[in-house]
matplotlib code that plots the C-alpha trace (Angstrom):
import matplotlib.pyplot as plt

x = [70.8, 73.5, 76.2, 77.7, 82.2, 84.3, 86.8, 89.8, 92.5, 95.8, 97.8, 101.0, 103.8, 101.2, 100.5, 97.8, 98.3, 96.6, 97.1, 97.1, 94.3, 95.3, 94.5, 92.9, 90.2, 86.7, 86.3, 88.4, 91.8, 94.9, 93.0, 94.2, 92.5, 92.6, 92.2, 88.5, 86.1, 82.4, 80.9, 78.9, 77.2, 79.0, 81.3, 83.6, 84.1, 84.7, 87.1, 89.6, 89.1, 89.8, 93.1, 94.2, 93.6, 94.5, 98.3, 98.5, 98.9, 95.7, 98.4, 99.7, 96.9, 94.8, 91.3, 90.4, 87.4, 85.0, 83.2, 79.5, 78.4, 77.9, 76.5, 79.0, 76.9, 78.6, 76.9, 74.6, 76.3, 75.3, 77.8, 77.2, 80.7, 81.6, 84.8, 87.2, 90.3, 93.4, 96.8, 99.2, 102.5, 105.7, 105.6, 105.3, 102.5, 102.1, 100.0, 98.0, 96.0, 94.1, 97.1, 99.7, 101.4, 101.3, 103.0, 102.6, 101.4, 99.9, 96.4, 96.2, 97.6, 94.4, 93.0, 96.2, 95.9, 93.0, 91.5, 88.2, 85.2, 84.3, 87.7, 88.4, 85.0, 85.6, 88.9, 87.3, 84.5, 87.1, 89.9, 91.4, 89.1, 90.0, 87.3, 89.0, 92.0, 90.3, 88.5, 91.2, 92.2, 93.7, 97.2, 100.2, 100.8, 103.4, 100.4, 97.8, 100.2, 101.0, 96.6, 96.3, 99.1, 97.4, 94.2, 96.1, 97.6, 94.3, 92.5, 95.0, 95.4, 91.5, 91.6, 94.7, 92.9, 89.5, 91.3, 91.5, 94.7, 95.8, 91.8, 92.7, 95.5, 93.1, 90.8, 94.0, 95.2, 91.8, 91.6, 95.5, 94.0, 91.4, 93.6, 96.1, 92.6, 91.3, 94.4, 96.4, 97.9, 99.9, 103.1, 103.9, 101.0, 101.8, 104.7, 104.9, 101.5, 103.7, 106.4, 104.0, 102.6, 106.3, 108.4, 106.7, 107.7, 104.5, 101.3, 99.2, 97.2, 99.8, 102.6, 100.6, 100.2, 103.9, 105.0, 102.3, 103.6, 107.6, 106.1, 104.5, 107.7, 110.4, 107.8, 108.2, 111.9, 112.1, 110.5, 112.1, 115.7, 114.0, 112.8, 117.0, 118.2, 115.6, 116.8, 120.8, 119.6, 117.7, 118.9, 120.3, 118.3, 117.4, 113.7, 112.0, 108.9, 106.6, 103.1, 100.8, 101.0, 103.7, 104.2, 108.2, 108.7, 107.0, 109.2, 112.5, 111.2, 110.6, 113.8, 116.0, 114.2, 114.9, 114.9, 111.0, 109.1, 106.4, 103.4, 100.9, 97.8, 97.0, 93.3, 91.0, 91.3, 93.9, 95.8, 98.9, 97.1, 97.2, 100.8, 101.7, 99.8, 101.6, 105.0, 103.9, 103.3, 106.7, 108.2, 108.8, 108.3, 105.7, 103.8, 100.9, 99.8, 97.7, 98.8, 98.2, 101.4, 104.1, 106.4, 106.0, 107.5, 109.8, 112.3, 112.8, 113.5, 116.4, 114.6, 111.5, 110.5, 107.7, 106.4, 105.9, 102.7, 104.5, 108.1, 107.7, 110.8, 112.2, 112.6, 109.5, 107.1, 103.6, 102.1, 99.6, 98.4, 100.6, 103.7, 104.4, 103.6, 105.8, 108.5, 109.0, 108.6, 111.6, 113.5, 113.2, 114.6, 117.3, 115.5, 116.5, 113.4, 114.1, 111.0, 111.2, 109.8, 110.9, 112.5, 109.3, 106.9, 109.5, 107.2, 107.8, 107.5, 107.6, 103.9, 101.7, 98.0, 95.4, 95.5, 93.1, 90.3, 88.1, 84.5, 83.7, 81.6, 85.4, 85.6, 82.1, 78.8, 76.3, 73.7, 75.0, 76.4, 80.1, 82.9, 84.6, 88.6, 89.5, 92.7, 94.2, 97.3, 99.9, 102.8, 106.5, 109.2, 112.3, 114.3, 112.4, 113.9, 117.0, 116.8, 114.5, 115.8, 115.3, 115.9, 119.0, 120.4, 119.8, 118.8, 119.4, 117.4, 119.7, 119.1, 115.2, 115.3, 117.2, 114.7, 112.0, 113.4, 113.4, 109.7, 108.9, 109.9, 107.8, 104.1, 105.0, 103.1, 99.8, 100.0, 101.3, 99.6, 101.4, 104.1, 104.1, 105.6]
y = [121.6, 120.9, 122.8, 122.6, 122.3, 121.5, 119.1, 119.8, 116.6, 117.9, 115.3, 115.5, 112.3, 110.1, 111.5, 113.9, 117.1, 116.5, 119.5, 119.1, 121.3, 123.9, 124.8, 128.3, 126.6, 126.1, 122.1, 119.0, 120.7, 118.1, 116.5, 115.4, 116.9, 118.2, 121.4, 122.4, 125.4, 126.1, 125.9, 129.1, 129.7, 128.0, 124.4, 124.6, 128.5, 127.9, 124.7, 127.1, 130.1, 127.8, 126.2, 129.7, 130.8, 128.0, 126.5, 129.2, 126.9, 127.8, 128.4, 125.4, 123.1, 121.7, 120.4, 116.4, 115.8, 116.4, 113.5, 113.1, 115.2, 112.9, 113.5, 112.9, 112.7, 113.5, 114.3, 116.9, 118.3, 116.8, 118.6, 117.9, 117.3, 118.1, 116.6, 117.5, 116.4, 118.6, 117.5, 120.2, 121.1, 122.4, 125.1, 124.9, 124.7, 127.5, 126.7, 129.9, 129.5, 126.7, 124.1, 123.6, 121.4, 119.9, 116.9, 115.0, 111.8, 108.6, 109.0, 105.5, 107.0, 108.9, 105.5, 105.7, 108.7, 111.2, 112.6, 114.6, 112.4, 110.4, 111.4, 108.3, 108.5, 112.2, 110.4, 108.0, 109.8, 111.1, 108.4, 106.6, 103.8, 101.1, 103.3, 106.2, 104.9, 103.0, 106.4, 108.9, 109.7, 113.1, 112.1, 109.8, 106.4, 107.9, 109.3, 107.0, 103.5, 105.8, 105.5, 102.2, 101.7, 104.3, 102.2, 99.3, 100.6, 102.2, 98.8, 96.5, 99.1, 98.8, 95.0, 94.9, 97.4, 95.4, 92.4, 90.5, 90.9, 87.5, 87.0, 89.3, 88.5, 86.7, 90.1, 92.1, 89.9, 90.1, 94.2, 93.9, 92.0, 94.2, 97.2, 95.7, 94.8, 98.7, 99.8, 97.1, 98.7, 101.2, 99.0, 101.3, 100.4, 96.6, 96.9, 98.4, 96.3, 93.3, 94.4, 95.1, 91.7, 89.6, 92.0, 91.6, 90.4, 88.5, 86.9, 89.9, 92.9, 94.5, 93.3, 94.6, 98.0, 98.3, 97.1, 100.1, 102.3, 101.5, 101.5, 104.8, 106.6, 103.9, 105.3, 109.2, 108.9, 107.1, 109.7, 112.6, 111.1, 110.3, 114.3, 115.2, 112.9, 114.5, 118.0, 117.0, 116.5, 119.2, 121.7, 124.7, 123.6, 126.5, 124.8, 121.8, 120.1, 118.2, 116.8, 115.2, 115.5, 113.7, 115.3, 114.2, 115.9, 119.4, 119.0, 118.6, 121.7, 123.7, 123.0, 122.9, 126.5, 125.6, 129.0, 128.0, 125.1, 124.1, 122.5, 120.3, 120.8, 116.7, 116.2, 114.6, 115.9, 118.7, 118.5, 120.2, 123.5, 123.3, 122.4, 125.4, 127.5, 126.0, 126.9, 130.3, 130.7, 130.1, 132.2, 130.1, 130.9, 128.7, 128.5, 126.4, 124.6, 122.2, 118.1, 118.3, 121.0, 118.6, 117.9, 122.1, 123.2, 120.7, 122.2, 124.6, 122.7, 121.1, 117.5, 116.1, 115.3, 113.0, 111.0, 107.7, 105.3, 102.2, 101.1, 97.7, 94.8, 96.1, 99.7, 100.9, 103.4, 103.6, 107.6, 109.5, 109.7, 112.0, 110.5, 108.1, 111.2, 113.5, 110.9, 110.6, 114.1, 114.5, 112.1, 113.6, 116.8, 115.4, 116.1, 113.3, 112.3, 111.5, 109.7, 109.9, 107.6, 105.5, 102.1, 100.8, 101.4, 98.6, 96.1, 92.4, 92.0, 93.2, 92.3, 95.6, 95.3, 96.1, 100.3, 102.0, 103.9, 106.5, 107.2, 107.9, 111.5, 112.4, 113.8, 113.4, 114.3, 114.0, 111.1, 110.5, 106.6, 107.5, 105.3, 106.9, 105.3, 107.3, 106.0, 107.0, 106.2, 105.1, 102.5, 104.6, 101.9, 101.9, 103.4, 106.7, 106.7, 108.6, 107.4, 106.4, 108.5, 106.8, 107.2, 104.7, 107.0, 106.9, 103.2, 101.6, 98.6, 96.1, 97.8, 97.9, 93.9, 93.6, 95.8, 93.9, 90.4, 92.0, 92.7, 89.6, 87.7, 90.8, 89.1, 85.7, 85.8, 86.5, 82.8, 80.8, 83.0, 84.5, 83.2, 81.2, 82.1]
z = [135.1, 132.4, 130.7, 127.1, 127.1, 124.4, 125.1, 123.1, 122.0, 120.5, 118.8, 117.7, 117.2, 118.3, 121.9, 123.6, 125.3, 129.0, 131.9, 135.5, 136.6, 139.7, 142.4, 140.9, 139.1, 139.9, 139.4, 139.5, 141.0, 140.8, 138.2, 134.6, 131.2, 128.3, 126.7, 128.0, 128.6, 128.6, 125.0, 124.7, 122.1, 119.0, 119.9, 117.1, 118.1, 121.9, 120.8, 119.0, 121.6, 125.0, 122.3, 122.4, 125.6, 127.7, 125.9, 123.2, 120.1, 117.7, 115.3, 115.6, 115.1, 112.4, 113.0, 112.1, 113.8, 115.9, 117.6, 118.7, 121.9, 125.3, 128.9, 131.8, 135.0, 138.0, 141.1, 140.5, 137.8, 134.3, 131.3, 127.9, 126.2, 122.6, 122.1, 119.6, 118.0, 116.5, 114.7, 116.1, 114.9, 116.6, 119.4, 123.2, 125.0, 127.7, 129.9, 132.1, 135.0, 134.2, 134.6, 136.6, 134.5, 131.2, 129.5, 125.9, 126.7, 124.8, 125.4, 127.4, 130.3, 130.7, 131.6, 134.7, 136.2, 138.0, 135.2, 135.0, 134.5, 131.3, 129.8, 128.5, 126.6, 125.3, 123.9, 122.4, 120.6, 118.4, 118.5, 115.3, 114.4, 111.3, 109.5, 109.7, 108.4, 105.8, 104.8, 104.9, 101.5, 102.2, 104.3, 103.2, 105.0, 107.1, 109.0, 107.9, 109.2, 112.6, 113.3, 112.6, 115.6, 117.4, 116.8, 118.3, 121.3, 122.4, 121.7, 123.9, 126.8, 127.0, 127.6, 129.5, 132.0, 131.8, 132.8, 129.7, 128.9, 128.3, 126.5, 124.5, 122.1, 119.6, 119.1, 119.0, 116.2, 114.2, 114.9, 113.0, 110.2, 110.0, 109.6, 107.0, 104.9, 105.1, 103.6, 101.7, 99.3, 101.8, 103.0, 106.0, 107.5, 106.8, 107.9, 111.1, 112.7, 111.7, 113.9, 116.4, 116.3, 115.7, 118.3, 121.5, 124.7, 126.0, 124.4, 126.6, 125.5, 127.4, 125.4, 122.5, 123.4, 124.8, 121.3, 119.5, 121.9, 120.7, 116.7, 117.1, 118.2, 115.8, 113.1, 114.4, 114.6, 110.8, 109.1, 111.0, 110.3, 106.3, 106.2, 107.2, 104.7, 102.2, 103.5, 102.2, 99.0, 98.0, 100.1, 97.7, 95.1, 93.1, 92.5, 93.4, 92.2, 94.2, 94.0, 96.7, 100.5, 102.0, 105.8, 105.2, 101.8, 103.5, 106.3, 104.1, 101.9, 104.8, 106.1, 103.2, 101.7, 98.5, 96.1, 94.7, 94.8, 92.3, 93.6, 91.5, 92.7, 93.2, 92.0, 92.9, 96.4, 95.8, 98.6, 96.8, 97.3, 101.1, 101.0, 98.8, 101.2, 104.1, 102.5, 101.2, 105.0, 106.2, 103.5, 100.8, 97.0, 95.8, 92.3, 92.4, 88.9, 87.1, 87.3, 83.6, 83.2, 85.0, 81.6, 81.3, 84.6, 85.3, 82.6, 85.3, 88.2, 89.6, 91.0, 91.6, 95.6, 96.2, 98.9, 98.6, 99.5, 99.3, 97.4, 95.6, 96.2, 92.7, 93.3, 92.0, 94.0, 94.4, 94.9, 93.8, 90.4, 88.7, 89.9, 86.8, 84.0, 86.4, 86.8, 82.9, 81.7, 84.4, 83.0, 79.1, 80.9, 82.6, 86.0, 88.7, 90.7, 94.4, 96.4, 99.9, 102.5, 105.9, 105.3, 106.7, 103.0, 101.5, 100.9, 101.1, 97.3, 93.6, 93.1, 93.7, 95.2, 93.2, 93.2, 94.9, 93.1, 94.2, 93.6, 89.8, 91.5, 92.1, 88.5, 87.1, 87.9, 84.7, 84.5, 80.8, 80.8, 80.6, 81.4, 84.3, 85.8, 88.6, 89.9, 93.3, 93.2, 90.2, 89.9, 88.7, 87.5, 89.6, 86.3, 86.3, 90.1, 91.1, 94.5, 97.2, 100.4, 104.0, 107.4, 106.6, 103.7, 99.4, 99.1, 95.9, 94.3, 95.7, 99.6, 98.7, 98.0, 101.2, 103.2, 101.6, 102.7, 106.3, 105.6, 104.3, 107.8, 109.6, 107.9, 108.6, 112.3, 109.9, 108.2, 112.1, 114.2, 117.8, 119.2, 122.2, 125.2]

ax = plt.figure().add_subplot(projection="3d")
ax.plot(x, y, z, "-o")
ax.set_aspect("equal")
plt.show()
């Protein structure tokens, strides 16, 4: 005899919401889990519903994925598990009945404590993998480069618990490799597994996932303090234009409330129309509009706030495509544009990878033999740049060579391998 339940992950700064179960429950009191209920009738359904019922944050969250169903034996009980994976924003988690208690942890202290069965496997099914971040083409590498570290940490706790900790280090260095070759181009990501790699304190897989552990919340903490500095600067601002999804651009507009914002839609994917539905949501004028209309509406705007994917050694920035014809139809009006990104996207030099394209289906369909260039992302000079605003303040070109120096000594454990100790 078997039963369906949805397993429900809620990730938010890089941790999971687990709940101890109580003592009014039916199975596994005293044990860790997460969000979970019996799947009747429709998974995806029951995922949201048991998300509501159980820590009252279905508002909160955003679906990513959902990962392959698997059977957990466990006595005579055999349950088929449909795990599931959500991003969740702010708000509290209430737990009800079903937990005593409930904490934000990262998700390898599920493999430390009394948890229900298989959850390590349910986490897994949906876990960040270097496919996933090699695939996503819908977030910034803010969130992309905090995956990868995510992908990591869960890697090394894995062998550390297995007992191969010291074994290890060698396929830990190839997974990092493997991860700064799915997304090259995106220097956050560089970046920050570099520091994991160069600032650890052992040669173990524990050391490794001690130093993920330390990037993931350094990288948290950068683009908060980025998305205040952002805030300063716009904040009053009678309108603002933006294009893209950068997570620390929508946090700065939703905090600073400027008067309007205008949103370009971002094709191919058109991820601009969820952020203008997102601010319209927390009460914030917003105009959607074509990319093709930028040097139109920004005469009526007073700056331009962008993410960034990645800011070269000489200032400029690599975004979206859109950013370069925005940036100069700003700078005919007069219009400062302001890119906003952690210190970390500095990359070690003024030579940009090769930028990444996208599949030519992304704007044509016909079987006619047509030259199709569909460009991701674009490369603005540093002079169509007001500023690029960090964690660390409005840096300059000369603090963006300094930053990229720093970065530059970050990469050098990929050419002499790890450290000795």
């Amino acid at each position: 005899m078997s039963a369906d339940v949805v397993t429900c992950f809620l990730r938010r700064e890089g941790r999971v919401l687990l709940g101890r179960r109580s003592e009014a429950v039916g199975t596994y009191r005293g044990q860790w889990g997460a969000v979970s209920g019996y799947a009747e009738g429709d998974p995806d359904a029951a995922a949201r519903r048991e998300i509501d019922e159980e820590v009252r944050l279905l508002e909160a969250v955003s679906f990513v994925r959902a990962g392959d169903p698997l059977e957990v034996v466990d006595g005579e009980r055999t349950w088929v598990v449909h795990p599931y994976l959500f991003d969740c924003g702010p708000g509290e988690a209430t737990s009800n009945r079903e937990f005593e208690h409930v904490e934000w942890v990262h998700p390898t202290e599920i493999r430390r404590r009394e948890t229900v069965p298989s959850l390590w496997k349910a986490y897994e099914a949906i876990a960040p993998t270097v496919e996933s971040v090699r695939e996503d083409a819908l977030h910034g590498s803010a969130y992309v480069s905090i995956r990868a570290l995510e992908v990591l940490r869960d890697r090394a706790s894995a062998l550390a618990d297995d007992g191969d900790g010291a074994e290890g280090w060698e396929e830990l260095a190839v997974l990092a490799r493997d991860l700064l070759d799915a997304r090259p181009g995106m220097a956050a990501l560089g970046n920050r597994v570099d520091r994991t790699m160069t600032e650890v304190d052992g040669r173990t897989a524990d050391a490794i996932e001690r130093s993920a552990r330390k990037g993931i919340e350094r990288a948290v903490r950068a683009d908060d303090r980025a998305a205040e500095r952002a805030t300063d600067v716009v904040e009053g601002s009678d309108g603002v234009l933006t294009l893209s999804r950068s997570g620390t651009v929508e946090d700065a507009l939703l905090e600073a409330a400027p008067g309007r914002v205008v949103v370009l839609e971002s094709r191919p994917a058109r991820e601009g129309v969820g952020v203008a539905e997102r601010l319209v949501r927390a009460g914030i004028d917003a105009t959607l509009t074509l990319d093709a209309a930028a040097a139109h509406v920004v005469e009526g705007v007073d700056c331009v706030l962008v993410g960034a994917d990645t800011v070269l050694a000489d200032g400029s920035v690599i975004n979206k495509v859109g950013t370069r014809t925005t940036a100069a139809a700003a700078a005919h009006e007069g219009v400062p544009m302001y890119a906003v990104a952690a210190a970390d996207k500095v990359a070690p030099t003024a030579e940009g990878s090769t930028l990444e394209r996208i599949e030519r289906e992304a704007i044509y369909g016909g079987d006619a033999s047509v030259s199709v260039d569909c460009p991701l992302f674009d490369r603005t000079p540093a002079d169509l740049v007001a500023g690029v605003i960090t964690e660390e303040g409005v840096l300059d070109r000369e603090a963006v060579a300094e930053r990229a120096a720093e970065h530059e000594r970050l990469a050098c454990w990929r050419e002499r391998g790890p450290p000795e100790y």
